[in-house]
N, C-alpha and C positions, 0 to 999 in steps of 0.2 A: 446520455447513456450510449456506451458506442453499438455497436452493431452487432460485436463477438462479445461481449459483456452478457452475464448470466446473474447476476450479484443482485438481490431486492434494492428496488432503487425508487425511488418519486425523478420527475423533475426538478428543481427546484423552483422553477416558478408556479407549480402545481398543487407544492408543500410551503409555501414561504410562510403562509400566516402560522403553519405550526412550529416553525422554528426557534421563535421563543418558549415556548411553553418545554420543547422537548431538549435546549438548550439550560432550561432550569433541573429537570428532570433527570439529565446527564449530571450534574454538577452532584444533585443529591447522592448519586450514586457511587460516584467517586468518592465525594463523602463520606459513606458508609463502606467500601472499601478501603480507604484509607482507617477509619478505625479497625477492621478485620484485619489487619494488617499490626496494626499496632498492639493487639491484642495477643495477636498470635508470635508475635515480636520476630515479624518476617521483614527479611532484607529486599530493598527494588532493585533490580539490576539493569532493567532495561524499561524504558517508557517507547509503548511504538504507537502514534495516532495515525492510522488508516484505515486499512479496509473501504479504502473509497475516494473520495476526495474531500476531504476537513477543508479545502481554502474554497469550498464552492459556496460557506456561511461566509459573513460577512468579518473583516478583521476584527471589531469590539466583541463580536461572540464567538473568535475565535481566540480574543484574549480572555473575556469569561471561561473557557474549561481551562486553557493553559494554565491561571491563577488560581484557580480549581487544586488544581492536580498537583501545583507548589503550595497553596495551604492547608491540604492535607493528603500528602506524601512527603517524606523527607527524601531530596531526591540529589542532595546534597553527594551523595558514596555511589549514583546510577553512572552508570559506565556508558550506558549509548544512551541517549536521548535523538528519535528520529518522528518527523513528520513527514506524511506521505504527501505533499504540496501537488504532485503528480499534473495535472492538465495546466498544460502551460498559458491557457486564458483564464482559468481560476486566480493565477498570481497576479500582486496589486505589488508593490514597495511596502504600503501601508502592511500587509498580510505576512511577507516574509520577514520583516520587522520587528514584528510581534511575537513571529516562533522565536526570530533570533533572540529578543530580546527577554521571553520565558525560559531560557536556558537550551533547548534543541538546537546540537550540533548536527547532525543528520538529515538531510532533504533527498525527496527525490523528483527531477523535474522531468517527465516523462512523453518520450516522441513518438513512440512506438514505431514511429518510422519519420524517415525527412525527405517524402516524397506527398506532395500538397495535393495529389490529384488522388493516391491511396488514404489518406489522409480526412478527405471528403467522403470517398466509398465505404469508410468505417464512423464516418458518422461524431468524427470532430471536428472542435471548433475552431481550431487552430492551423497554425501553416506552421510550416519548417522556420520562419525567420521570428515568428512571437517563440517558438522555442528559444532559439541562439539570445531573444533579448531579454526571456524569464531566465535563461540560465548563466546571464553575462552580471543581470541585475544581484541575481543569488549572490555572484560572487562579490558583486562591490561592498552588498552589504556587509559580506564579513566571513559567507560558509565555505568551509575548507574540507567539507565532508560532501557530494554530490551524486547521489547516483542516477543513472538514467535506464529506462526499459526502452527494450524492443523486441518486438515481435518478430521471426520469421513466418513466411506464407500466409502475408497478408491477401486477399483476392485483391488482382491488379497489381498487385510488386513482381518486379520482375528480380533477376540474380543481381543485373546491373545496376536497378536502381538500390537494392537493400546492400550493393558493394558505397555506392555514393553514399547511401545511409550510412554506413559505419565510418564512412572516411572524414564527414562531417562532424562526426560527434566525437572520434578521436583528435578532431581541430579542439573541440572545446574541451579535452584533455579531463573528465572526471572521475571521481576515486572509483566506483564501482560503476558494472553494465551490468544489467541483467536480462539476459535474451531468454525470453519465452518462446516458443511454440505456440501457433494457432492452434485451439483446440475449441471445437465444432461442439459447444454446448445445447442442448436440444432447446433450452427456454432461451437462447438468443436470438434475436433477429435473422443473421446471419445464417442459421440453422435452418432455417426454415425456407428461407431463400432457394438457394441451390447447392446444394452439398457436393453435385458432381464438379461444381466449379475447382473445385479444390484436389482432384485427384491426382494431379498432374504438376502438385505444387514443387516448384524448386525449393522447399524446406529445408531438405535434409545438407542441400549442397551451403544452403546460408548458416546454416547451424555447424558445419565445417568450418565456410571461412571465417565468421565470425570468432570459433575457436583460436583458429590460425591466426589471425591478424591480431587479436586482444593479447595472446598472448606473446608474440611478438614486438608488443608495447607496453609490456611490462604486469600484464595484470594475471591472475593464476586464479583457475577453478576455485571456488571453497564450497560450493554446497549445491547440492540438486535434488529435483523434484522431478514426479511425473502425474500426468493427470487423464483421467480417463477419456478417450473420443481426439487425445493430439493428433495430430496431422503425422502421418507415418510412425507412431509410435515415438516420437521422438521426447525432448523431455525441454524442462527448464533450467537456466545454469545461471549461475551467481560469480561473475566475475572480480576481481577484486585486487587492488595495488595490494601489498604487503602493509599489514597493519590495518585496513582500511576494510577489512569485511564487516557485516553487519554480524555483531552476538544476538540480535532478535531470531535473524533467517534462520542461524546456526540453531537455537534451543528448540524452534518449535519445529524444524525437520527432526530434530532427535528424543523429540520427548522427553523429555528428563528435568523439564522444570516446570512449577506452576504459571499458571498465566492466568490473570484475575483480565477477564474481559468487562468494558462499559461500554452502552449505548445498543441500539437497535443493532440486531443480528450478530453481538457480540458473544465469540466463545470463552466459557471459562473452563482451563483444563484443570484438574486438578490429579498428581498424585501421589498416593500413598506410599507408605513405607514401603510396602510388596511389593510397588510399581506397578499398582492398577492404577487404569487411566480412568479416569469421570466427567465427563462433560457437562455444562450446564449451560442452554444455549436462551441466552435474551431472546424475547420478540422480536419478527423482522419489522416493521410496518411504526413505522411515527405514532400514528392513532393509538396502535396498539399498544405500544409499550407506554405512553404516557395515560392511557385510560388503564391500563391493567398494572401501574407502576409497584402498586404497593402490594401487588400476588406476587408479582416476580421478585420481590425483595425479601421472601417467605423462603426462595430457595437459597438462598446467603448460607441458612441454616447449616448448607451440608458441607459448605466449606471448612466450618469447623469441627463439623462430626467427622472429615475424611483427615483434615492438617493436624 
């Protein structure tokens, strides 16, 4: 878990004995939305697995829900197919493999920065060069879809080093960047630390040239966010080649279509003809959602009292 991460998380070595059981319990439930789906004789347009890191299971129970998800979804007419592969020591050959080989065109191999010493102070596992060789690997195998994150106003980045950041990752030339903004979650480590560290952060100057320079290589805005507690009010930007945006980012900034969420801490939006929005939010916690599986599966119910 990194440092500025706020997201309900286990270890994995912490959670691993639960992993099967809630890798079963994921499947059923894809299950059961794929018939609600069938029923209601609704079309998939996009499949996104994230919200986290999916390649931190291991590849056969990351081919378990992939084959999940193609035996009951018809996902044959889905226009994005994306996994968020994201920590570039989570990816094996074996791992990326498998996405590729379940139909997802979409990855994202994520650095947040390619400075190894910022890199440590946020509490990953990686360096700058396991990235260049998870995202050299991605492409042998075959993905022609790539995005990468990074972060502005990491503590310890400096303007010069988040300049060599971006000059680095315009080497390995990917369809989409997505720069976030630090933002100083209260249940993050990070937060808790020293907040004055960050007053003084060169954010807003990287979130410029960052502007500057992407799109001077071809890539153009498509979609922005903002989140409460960012670093100078600044926000999050979706860069992206022509053709090459993500329609997941696009829908669920703009609300306007359903999203049937699975798994722990999974949102499902749902809405209505008026365009009222509904939520129905899974359990966070492993335990939880695989001990209380069959209560949360009670609230299915309103998808089809709302669709």
């Amino acid at each position: 878990r990194c440092s500025y991460c706020s997201f309900v998380s286990h270890s994995i070595e912490s959670a691993k004995k639960l992993i099967p059981e809630y890798v079963r319990a994921l499947c059923k439930e894809i299950e059961i939305l794929g018939r609600i789906i069938d029923e209601l004789s609704l079309a998939v347009d996009t499949v996104y697995i994230g919200g986290g890191t999916p390649t931190a299971i291991e590849a056969p129970q990351l081919d378990i829900i992939m084959k999940s998800i193609s035996q009951n979804i018809s996902i044959s007419s889905v226009r994005e197919y994306s996994v968020e592969a994201g920590r570039p020591d989570t990816m094996t050959r074996k791992k990326l493999e498998v996405i590729k080989n379940n139909g997802a065109g979409r990855i994202s191999v994520n650095p947040q920065t390619m400075n190894d010493r910022v890199l440590e102070k946020i509490g990953r596992r990686h360096t700058a060069n396991d990235m260049i060789n998870a995202f050299l690997l991605a492409r042998e195998i075959g993905f022609e879809n790539i995005n990468t994150d990074l972060i502005t106003g990491l503590p310890g980045d400096s303007m010069e080093g988040f300049e060599d950041t971006l000059e680095k990752i315009m080497e390995l030339d990917p369809e989409s960047v997505t720069v976030h903004t630090l933002t100083l979650k209260r249940s993050a480590d990070l937060y808790q630390k020293n907040v004055s560290e960050f007053e003084n952060s060169p954010a807003a100057q990287m979130t410029e040239f960052a502007s500057d320079t992407l799109t001077k290589h071809g890539y153009k805005p498509y979609y922005l966010y903002r989140q409460k507690n960012t670093i100078e009010n600044l926000e999050n930007i979706g860069f992206a080649k022509p053709g090459k945006e993500s329609l997941y980012n696009i829908f669920i900034m703009d609300e306007t279509q359903v999203i049937l969420g699975a798994g722990c801490a999974a949102s499902t939006k749902l809405i209505s003809k008026s365009g009222k929005i509904t939520r129905i939010h899974n359990y966070k916690f492993p335990y939880e959602y695989i001990e209380r599986f069959d209560e949360l599966m009670k609230k299915k119910d309103q998808i089809y009292e709302i669709i």
